[in-house]
C-alpha positions in Angstrom: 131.3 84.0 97.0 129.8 81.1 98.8 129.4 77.8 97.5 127.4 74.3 98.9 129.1 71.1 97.0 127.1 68.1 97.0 128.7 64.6 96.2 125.7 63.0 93.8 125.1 60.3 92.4 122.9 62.1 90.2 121.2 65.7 90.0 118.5 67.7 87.7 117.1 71.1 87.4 113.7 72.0 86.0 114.0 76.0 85.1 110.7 77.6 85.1 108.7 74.4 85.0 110.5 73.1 81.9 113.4 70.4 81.8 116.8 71.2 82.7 120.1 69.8 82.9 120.8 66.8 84.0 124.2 65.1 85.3 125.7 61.4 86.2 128.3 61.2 89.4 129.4 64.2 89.9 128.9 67.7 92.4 125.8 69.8 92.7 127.6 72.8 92.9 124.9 76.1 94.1 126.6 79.9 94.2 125.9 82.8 96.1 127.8 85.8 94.5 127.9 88.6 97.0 128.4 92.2 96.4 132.0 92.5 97.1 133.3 89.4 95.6 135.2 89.1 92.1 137.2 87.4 89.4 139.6 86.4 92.6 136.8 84.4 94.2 135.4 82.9 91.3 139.1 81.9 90.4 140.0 80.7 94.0 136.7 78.5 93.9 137.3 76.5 91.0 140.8 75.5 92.0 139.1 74.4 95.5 136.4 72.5 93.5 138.4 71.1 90.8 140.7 69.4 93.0 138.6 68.9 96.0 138.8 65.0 97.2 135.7 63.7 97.9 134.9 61.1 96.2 136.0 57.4 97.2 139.2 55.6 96.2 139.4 51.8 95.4 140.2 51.6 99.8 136.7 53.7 100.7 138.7 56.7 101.4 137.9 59.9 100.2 141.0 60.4 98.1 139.9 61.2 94.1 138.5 64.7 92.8 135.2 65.1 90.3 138.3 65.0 87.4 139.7 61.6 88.2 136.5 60.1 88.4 135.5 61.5 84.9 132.2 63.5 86.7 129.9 66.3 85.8 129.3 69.1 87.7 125.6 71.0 87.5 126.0 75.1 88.7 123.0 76.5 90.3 123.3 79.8 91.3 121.5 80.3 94.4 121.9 84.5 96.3 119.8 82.7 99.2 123.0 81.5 100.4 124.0 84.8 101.3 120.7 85.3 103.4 121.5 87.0 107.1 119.3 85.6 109.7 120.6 87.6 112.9 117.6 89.7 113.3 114.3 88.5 113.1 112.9 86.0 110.8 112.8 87.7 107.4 116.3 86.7 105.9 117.9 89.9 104.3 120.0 89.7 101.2 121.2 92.9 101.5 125.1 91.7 101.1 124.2 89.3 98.1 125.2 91.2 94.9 122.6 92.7 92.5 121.4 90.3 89.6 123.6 92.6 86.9 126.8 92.0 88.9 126.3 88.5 90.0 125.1 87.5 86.4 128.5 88.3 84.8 130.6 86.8 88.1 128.5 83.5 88.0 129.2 83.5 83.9 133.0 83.8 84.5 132.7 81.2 87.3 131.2 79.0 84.8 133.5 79.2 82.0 136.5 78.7 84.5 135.0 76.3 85.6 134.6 74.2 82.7 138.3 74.8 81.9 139.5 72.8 84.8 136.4 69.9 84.8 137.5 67.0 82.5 133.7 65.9 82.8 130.4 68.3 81.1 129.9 71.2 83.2 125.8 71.9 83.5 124.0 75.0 84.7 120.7 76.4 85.6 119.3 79.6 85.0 120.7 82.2 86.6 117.5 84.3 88.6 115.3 81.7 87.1 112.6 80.0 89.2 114.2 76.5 89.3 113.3 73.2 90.8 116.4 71.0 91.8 116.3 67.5 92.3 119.5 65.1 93.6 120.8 62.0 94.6 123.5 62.8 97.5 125.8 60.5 98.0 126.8 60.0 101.5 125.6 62.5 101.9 128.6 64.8 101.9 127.9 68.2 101.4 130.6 70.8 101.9 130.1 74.7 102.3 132.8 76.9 100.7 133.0 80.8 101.9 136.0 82.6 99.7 135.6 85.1 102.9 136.6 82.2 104.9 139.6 80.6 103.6 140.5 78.7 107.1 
């Protein structure tokens, strides 16, 4: 699984040309559920997220997680984010995982996810056309690979 977390100040999603979600402070979180990834990753993600500190303490420093500022956290999934670029210019999603697969994963991601988050956790559609909107604040944006755990 790969995630992008975006600190916001405040994000939306239109799905399908009708209003969406929308959150306060918080992470923007968008998931790209490969073929080969499972319960493990999804599991291993939301401890990552839950606890990651990146939002500012009372000194400026990036010290406090999404649950000890009381945020909200909106899910997008997103299989672009497993695009390969290497040959050509036509991305290929070959490794992302098909939509019956990645639908249950990104459910499950979900629900453990909102298990951990003190704060309302938001989603899109999943495989729904979907029109994002944000705030970033920072910006700090983070990229998350479970393939990559360096």
């Amino acid at each position: 699984m790969k995630v992008v977390v975006q600190r916001v100040k405040e994000a939306s999603v239109r799905v399908e040309g009708k209003s969406g979600a929308t959150i306060g402070k918080g992470l923007l979180v968008l998931v790209g559920i490969g073929h080969d990834d499972g319960s493990g990753d999804a599991e291993w993600l939301v401890k990552k997220i839950s606890q990651l500190r990146i939002f500012n303490d009372e000194r400026g420093v990036m010290n406090l997680s999404v649950n000890e500022i009381g945020g909200e956290v909106l899910v997008i999934s997103q299989f672009t984010l497993l695009a390969k670029t290497k040959k050509g210019n036509r991305p290929s999603y070959a490794h992302a995982a098909p939509p019956e697969k990645a639908v249950l994963l990104y459910e499950e991601f979900v629900k453990m996810l909102g298990n951990k988050i003190k704060g309302k956790v938001k989603t899109g559609k999943f495989g729904a056309y979907m029109q994002v909107s944000l705030v970033n604040d920072g910006p700090v944006t983070i990229i998350i690979d479970t393939k990559r755990k360096e």
